[in-house]
N, C-alpha and C positions, 0 to 999 in steps of 0.2 A: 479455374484456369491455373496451370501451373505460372511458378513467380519467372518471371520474363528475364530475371538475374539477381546476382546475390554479389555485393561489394563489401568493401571491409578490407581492416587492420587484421591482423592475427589474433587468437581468441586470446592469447597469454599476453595482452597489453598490460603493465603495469598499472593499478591505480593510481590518477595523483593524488597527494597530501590536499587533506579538507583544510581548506582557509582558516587562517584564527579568528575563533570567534572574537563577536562585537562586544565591547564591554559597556555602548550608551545605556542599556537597560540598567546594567549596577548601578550606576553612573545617575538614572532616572528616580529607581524605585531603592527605598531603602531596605536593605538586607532583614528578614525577620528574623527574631531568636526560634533556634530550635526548638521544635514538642517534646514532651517526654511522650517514647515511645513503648510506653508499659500495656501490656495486656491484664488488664483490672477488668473487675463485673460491671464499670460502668462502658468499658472499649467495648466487651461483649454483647450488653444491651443495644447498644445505639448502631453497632454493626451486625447486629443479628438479622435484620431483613434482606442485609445486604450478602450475607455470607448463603441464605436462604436461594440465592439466585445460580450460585455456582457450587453447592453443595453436593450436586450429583457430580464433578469435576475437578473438585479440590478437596484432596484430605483433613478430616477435622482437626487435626493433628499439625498442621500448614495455618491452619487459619489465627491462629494466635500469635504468630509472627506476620503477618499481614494485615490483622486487623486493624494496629497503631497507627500504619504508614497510612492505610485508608482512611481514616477517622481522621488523620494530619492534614492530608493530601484535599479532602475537602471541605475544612475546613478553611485552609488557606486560599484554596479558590475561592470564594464566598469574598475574603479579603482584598483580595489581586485584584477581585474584577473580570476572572481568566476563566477559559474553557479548557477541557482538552478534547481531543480529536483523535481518534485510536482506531486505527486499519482492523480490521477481519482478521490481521495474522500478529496481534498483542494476544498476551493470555489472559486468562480469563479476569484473572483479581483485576488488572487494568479495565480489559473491555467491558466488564458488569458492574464493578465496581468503582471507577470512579472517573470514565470515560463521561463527558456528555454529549458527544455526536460519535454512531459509529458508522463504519460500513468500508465501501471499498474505496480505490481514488477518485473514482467520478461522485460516488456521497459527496467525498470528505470536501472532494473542491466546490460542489453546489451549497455545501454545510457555511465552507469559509467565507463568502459572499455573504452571509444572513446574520453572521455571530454578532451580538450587542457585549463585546466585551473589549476592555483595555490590551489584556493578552491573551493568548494563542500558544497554546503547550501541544505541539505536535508528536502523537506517542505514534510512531511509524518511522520512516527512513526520511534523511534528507531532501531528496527531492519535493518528498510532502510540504517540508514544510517550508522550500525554495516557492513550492504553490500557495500556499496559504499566505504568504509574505508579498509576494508575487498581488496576489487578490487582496489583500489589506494594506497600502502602501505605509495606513496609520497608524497602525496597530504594532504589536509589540509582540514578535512570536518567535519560541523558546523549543527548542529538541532540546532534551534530555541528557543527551551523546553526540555530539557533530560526527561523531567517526561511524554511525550507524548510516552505512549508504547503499548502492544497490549497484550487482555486477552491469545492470543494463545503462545504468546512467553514466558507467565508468567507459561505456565501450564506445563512445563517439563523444566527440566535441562539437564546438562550433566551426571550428575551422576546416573539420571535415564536413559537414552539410554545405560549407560553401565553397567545397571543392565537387559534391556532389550536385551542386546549382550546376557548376563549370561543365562538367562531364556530359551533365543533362537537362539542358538549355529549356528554360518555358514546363520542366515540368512541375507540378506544386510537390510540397514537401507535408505528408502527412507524421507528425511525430508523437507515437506514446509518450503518457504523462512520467512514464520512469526515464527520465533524464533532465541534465540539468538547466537552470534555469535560460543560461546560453546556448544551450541547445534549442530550445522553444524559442528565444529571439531568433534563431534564424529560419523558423521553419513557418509553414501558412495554417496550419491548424492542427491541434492536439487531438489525442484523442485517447479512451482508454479499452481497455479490453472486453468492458460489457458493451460500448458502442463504435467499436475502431470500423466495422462493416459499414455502417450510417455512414460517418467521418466519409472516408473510403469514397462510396459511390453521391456524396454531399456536393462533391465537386464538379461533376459532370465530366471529370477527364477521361479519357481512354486511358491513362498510360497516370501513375504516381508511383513516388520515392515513397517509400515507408520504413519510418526508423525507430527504434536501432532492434527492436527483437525479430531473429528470422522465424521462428517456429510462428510468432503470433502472424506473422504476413501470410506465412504459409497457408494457415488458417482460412488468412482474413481472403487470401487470392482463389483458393478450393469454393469460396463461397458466392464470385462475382464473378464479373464479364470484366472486369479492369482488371491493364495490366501491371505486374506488381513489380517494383525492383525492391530489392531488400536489403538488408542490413546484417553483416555476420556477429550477431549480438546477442546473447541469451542467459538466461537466468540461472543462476548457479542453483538452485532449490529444484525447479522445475524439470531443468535438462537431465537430471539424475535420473527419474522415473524412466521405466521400459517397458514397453508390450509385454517383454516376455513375462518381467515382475505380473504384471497384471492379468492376463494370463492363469498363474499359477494358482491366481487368488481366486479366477472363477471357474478354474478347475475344480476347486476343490467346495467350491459351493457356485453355483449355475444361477439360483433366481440372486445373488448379490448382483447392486446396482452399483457401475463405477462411472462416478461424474468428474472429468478431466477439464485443469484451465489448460485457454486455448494458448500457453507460455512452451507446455510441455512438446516436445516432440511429436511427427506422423503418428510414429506407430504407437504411442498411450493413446491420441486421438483416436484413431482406429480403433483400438480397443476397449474404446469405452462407449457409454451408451447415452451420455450428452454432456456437452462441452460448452463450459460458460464461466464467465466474470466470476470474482468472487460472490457477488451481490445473486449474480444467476444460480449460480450452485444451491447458495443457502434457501433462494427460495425455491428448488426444485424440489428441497429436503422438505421443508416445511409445508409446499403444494401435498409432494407423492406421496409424504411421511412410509419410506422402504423400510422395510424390517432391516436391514444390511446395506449398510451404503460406505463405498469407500471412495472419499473427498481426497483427489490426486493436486495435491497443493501443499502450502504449509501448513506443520501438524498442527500449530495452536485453533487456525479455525475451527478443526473439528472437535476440539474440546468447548468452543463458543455454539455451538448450533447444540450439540450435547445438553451442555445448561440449560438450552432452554427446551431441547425434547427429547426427554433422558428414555423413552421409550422406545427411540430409534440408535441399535447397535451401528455401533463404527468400527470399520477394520481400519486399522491405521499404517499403512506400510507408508513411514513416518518420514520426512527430510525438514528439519530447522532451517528456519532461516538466521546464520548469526549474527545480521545486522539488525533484524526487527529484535532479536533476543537481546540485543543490549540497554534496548527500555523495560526498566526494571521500577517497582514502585520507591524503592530509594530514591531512584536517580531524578526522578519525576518532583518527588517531596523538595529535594535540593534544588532541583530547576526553579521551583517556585518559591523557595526561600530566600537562593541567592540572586535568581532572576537571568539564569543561564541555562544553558549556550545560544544567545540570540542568532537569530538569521535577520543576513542584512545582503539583499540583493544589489547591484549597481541601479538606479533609477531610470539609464537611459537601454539597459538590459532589460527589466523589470516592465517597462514602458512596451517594448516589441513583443516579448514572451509575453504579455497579457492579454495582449489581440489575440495571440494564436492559443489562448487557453480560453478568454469568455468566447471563439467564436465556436470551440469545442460546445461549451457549457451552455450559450444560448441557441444553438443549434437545433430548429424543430424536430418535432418525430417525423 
């Protein structure tokens, strides 16, 4: 069903400035002294089964500047008491190397519910870890970078969702987990891009708000009998890809398989030959194992699925994201040394946004 309407701010909304970070964690745990980060025969030993996992993916040449910060990085974990948590679009030394939950945002927020740890090192964007804070009111959880955040969560507020109540009296408000954590207090149920369809027709209504990405509504409306209103919101990584780019790519080779998220625009959908979550993609890869497969999303995933099935060629017609690029294994080693940049949600915020995120997460099949 085509989307019933499309509302929204103009796309060129400025970002606000991320809050200052909370400094109770410094304040809690006491600062560790730095590692020495030397690359010696004993860094090499004890990182050799690890380097062994992303060796088809990272030059041998890279791994001796990597190695220390990994050998650091979880060692200090071990200490902390701390996990980390790293999206599908961290590269690989994080996501193989010293991630202990990976996957996409619906994993990470089912992951964040079950973790037995003091802290929560969220290597993804802010909102991540607005959720993992959000689902652990106890715990103690740490991004890397406060300023690593996401055009989706920048393109609506709270004060618009409840301008969009106004407008449209009694309808519920279904919201992607890329926004922030007052945007999920004011909404009836989260949802993420491998199950926003469920979410969607979960309600029984004829008619929802779905916010804030338009492409994924798009998506999500071509695929139901409900009607959709949508959000002028979209993903600065995703919106770049085009038909025609993809197109060109199987012009020039016919049996390549190109698996598109459903973030990107109609016509890469169209053009592609299945459209899914992050979580969906990787395991289409791993089901169909295609000789030629090109992953229309951020380029690091595809050097994660690589690692682990170096037998399957990637065309890479590439777009970074450069908020998930600002977690870096420095930044990560420091997070856990100094015990920064905590996330600290309002509790009477954190309190609403939770209902509409476990009612996502325990949501039946």
């Amino acid at each position: 069903m085509p989307i019933l309407e499309t509302v929204g701010p103009e796309l060129n909304r400025s970002a606000p400035r991320p809050a200052a970070p909370s400094r109770s964690a410094q304040r809690k745990f006491a600062t560790l002294p730095a590692p020495a980060l030397e690359w010696n025969e004993r860094i090499e030993r004890e990182t050799a089964p690890l380097y062994a996992r992303i060796k088809n993916v990272v030059p041998p040449n890279e791994w001796p500047f990597f190695a220390p910060y990994v050998a650091a990085i979880n060692t200090i974990k071990k200490q902390r008491n701390a996990v980390i948590l790293a999206h599908n679009y961290q590269t690989p030394e994080i996501y193989h190397c010293v991630a202990d939950f990976v996957g996409d945002s619906l994993q990470l927020a089912r992951e964040a519910t079950k973790v037995n740890a003091d802290v929560i090192v969220q290597a993804g964007v802010h909102f991540m870890a607005e959720t993992a804070k959000i689902l652990n009111p106890g715990k103690t959880v740490l991004i890397p970078d406060s300023r690593a955040g996401c055009s989706l969560a920048t393109s609506i507020t709270g004060e618009d969702v409840r301008l969009l109540r106004e407008r449209f009296p009694g309808v519920p408000v279904v919201t992607y987990v890329n926004t922030s954590a007052e945007v999920k207090a004011e909404s009836d149920i989260c949802c993420t891009s491998s199950n926003a369809l469920q979410v969607v027709e979960s309600l029984g209504a004829d008619k929802v708000i779905f916010i804030p990405d338009q492409y994924l509504a798009k998506y999500v409306a071509s695929q139901t009998k409900v009607k959709i209103i949508a959000w002028k919101g979209s993903c600065e990584v995703h919106e770049r890809f085009t038909g025609d780019e993809l197109a060109l790519i199987r012009s020039n080779d016919p049996t390549i398989q190109i698996i598109a998220h459903p973030e990107c625009p109609p016509d890469v959908i169209a053009a592609a030959d299945f459209t899914g979550s992050t979580a969906h993609m990787i395991d289409f890869v791993r089901t169909k194992k295609p000789k030629r497969v090109v992953l229309v999303t951020e380029c690091s995933m595809a050097d994660n699925v690589q690692a682990e099935l170096p037998d399957v060629e990637f065309v890479r017609p590439c777009n970074l994201c450069p908020h998930m690029k600002r977690i870096t294994l420095p930044k990560i080693l420091d997070s856990l040394l100094h015990m920064k940049e905590e996330v600290v949600v309002d509790p009477a915020i954190a309190a609403k946004a939770r209902r509409a995120v476990e009612r996502m997460i325990y949501l039946k099949s």
